[in-house]
C-alpha positions as CSV (number, residue, x, y, z in Angstrom):
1,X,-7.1,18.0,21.8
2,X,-9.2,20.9,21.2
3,X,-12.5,20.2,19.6
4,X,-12.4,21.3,15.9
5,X,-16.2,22.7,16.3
6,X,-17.8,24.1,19.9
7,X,-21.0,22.4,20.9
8,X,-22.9,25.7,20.0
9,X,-21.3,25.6,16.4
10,X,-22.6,22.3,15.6
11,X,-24.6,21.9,12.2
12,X,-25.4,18.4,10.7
13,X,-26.6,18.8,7.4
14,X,-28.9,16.0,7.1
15,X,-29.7,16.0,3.2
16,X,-28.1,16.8,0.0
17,X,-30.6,19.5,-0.4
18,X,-29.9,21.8,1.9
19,X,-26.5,22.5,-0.1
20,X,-26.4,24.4,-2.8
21,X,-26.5,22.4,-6.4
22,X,-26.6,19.5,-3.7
23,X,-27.7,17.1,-5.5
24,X,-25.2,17.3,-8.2
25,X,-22.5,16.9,-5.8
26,X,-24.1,13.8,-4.5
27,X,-24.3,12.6,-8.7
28,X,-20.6,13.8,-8.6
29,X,-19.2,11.6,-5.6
30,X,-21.6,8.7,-7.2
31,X,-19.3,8.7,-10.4
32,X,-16.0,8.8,-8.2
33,X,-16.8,6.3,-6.3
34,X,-17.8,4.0,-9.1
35,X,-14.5,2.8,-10.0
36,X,-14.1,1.4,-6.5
37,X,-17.0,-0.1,-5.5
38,X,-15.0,-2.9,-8.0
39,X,-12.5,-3.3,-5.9
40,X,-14.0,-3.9,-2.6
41,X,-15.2,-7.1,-1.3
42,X,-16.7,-8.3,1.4
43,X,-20.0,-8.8,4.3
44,X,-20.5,-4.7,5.6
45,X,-20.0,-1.7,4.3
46,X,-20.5,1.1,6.8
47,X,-22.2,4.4,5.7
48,X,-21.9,6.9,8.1
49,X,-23.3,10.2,8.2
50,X,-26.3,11.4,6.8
51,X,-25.0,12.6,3.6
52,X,-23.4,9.1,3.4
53,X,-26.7,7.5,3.5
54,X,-28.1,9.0,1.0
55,X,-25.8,8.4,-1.7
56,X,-26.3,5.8,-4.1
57,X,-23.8,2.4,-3.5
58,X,-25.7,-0.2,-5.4
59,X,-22.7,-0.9,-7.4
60,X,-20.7,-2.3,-4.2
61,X,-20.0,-5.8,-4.3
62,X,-19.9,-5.5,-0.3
63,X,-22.9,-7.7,0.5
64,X,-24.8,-5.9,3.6
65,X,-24.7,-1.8,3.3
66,X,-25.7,-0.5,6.6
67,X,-26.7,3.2,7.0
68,X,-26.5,4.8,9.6
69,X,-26.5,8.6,10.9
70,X,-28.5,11.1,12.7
71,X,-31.8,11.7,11.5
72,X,-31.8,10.7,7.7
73,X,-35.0,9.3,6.5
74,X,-33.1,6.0,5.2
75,X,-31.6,5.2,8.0
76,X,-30.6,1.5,9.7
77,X,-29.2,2.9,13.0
78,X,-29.0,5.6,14.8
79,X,-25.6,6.8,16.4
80,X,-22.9,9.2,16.4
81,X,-20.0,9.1,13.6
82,X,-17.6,9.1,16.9
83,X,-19.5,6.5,18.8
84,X,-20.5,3.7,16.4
85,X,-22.2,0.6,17.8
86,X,-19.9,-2.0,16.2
87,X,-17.2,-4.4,17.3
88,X,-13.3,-4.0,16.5
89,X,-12.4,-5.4,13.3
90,X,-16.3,-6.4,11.7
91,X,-16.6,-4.2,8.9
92,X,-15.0,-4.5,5.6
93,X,-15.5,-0.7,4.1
94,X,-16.3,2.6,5.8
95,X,-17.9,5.4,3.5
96,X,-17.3,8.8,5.1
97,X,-18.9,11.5,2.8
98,X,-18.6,15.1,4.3
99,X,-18.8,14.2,7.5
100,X,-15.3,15.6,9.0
101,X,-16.3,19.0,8.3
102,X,-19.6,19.3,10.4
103,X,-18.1,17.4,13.2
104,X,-16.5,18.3,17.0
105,X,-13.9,16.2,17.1
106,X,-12.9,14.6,13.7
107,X,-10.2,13.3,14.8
108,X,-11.6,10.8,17.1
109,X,-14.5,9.7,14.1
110,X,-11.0,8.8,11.9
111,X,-9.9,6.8,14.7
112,X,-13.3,5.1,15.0
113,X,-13.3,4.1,11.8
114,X,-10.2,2.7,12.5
115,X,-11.3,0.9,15.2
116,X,-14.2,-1.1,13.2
117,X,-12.4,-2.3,10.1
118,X,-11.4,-5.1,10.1
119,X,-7.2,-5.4,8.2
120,X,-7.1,-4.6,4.6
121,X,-10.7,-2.8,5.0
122,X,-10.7,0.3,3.2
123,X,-12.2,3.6,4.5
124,X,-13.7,6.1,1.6
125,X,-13.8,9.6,2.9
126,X,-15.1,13.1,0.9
127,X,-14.7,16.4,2.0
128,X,-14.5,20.3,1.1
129,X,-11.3,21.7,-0.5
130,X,-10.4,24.5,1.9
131,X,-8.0,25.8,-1.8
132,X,-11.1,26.2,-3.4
133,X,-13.5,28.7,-4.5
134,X,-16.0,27.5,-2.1
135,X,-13.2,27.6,0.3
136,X,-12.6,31.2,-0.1
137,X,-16.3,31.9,0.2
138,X,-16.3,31.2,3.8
139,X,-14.7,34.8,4.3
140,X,-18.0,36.2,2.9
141,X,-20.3,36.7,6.2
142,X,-23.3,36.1,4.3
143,X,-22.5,32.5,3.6
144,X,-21.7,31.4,7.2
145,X,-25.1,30.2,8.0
146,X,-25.3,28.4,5.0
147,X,-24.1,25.0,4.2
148,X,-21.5,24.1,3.4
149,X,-19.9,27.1,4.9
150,X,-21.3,26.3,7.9
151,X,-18.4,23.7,8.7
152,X,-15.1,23.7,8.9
153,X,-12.6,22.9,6.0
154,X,-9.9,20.3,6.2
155,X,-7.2,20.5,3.7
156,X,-6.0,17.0,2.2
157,X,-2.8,17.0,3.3
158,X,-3.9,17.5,6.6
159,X,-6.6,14.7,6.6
160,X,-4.0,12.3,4.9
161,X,-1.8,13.3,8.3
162,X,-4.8,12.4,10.8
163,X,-4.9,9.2,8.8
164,X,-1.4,7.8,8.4
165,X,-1.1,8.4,12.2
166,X,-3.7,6.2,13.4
167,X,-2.4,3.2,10.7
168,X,-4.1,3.9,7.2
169,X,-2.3,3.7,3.5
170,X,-3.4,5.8,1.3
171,X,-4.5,4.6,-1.5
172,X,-5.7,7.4,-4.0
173,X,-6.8,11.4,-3.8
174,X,-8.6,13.1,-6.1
175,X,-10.2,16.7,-6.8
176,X,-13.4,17.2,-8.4
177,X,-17.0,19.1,-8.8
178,X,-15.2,22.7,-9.6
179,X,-18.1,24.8,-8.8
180,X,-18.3,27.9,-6.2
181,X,-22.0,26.2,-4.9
182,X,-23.3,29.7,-4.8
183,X,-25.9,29.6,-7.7
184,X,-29.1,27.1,-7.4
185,X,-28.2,25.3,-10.5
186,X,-24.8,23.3,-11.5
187,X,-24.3,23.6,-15.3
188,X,-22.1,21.4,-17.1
189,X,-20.3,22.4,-20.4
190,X,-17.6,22.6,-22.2
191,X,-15.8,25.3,-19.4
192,X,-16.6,23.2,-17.0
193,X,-15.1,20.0,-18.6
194,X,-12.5,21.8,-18.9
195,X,-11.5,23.3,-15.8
196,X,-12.2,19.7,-14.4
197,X,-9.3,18.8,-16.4
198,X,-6.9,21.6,-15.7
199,X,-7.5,23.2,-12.7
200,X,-9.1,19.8,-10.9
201,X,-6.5,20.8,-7.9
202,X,-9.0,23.9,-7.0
203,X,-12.1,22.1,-7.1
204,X,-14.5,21.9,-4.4
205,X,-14.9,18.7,-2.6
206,X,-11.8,15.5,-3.1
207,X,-12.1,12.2,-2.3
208,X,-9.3,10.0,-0.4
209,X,-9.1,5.8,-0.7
210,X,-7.4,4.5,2.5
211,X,-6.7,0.7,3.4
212,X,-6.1,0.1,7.2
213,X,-3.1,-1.6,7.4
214,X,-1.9,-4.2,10.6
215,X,1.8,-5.3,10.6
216,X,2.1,-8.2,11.9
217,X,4.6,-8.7,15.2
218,X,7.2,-11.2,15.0
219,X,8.5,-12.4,18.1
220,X,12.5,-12.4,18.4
221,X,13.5,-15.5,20.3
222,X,16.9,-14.9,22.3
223,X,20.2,-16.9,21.0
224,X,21.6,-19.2,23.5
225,X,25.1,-18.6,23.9
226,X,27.0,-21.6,23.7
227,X,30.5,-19.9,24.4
228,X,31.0,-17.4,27.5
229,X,31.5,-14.3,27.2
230,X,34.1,-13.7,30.1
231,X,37.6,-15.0,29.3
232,X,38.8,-18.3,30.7
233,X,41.6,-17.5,32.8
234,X,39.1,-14.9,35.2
235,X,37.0,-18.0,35.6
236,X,36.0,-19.1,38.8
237,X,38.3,-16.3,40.7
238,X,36.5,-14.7,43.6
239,X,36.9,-11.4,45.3
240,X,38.6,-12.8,48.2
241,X,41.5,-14.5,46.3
242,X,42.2,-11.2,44.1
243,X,42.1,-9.5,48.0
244,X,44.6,-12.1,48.9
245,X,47.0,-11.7,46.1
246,X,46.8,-8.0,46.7
């Protein structure tokens, strides 16, 4: 499959600072997430990414939280979202926080997320809102060096796609953080309350709640025939005696 990103095009952000009202995103994704973190249990939860890292997950019941990423400063491992050093079916949640978008081949870091939960775990995953007014931004050549702009935009439909194919249920999406991410400063208000109520489907970044689901295979023992299945009065003819009769 062709790589979503060319090996020159490659830009890891690896802070919350180099976006644009950054840091209010991060605040932003902390709130949506809070409501989970309740509902997962469990030994490991896997933070991959930088931006993943750096986000705050205190309130996860999950036991052990284990960062790791590129070159963030709180790291616990170093390694590549598509590559991750852990055994099949070990970890309990996955966080994936705009990580799809600054990636070669997302596909393949869905899949090894996969890979490393363990059935039932869930996988947490953020990302930009292509129908959004940052999305529409990328046309405007002056932003392309910049991040976010520097990545590439997947819409939700298309992620939930890459998801159900490789075994997840989705649990939840969800739209938030309406802001363009051009100015410095992220003011909140009455407008923006507002259009985070109404318009929520435009907004910048979304979240999607997965659970990796594993069906389990149920062997179908054959049925002994008791009766034959060839009528009684061909049994025990042979070719030669039907030659004879002839």
């Amino acid at each position: 499959m062709k790589p979503a990103l060319s090996e020159k095009d490659q830009a890891y952000p690896s802070d919350w600072q180099q976006f644009s009202q950054g840091e209010a995103l991060n605040q932003a994704i902390v709130n949506v997430l809070q409501p989970w973190w309740q509902k997962i249990f469990g030994y490991y939860l896997l933070k991959v990414g930088d931006l993943s890292c750096q986000l705050d997950t205190s309130g996860c019941k999950v036991q052990h939280h284990i960062a790791v990423g590129r070159s963030s400063a709180g790291l616990m491992l170093q390694a590549e979202a598509d590559a991750l050093p852990f055994c099949e079916n070990g970890v309990d949640a996955v966080l994936l926080s705009h990580n799809l978008e600054f990636t070669p081949d997302p596909h393949h870091v869905v899949r090894e997320a996969h890979r490393v939960l363990r059935s039932d775990g869930y996988l947490l995953l953020t990302g930009i809102n292509p129908y959004s007014m940052v999305g529409l931004l990328k046309c405007w050549p002056a932003l392309r060096r910049r991040y976010p702009w520097q990545g590439r935009f997947f819409s939700v439909s298309r992620v939930k796609d890459w998801l159900h194919l490789v075994g997840f249920e989705i649990l939840s999406e969800q739209r938030f953080f309406c802001s363009a991410m051009v100015a410095r400063e992220h003011n909140e208000g009455v407008l923006q309350q507002w259009t985070e109520r109404y318009f929520s489907y435009f907004a910048s970044s979304y979240i999607i709640v997965a659970r990796k689901r594993e069906l389990p295979l149920t062997p179908i023992r054959p049925k002994w025939q008791l009766k034959p299945t060839f009528a009684q009065q061909v049994k025990g003819v042979s070719a030669c005696q039907r030659a004879d009769d002839i």
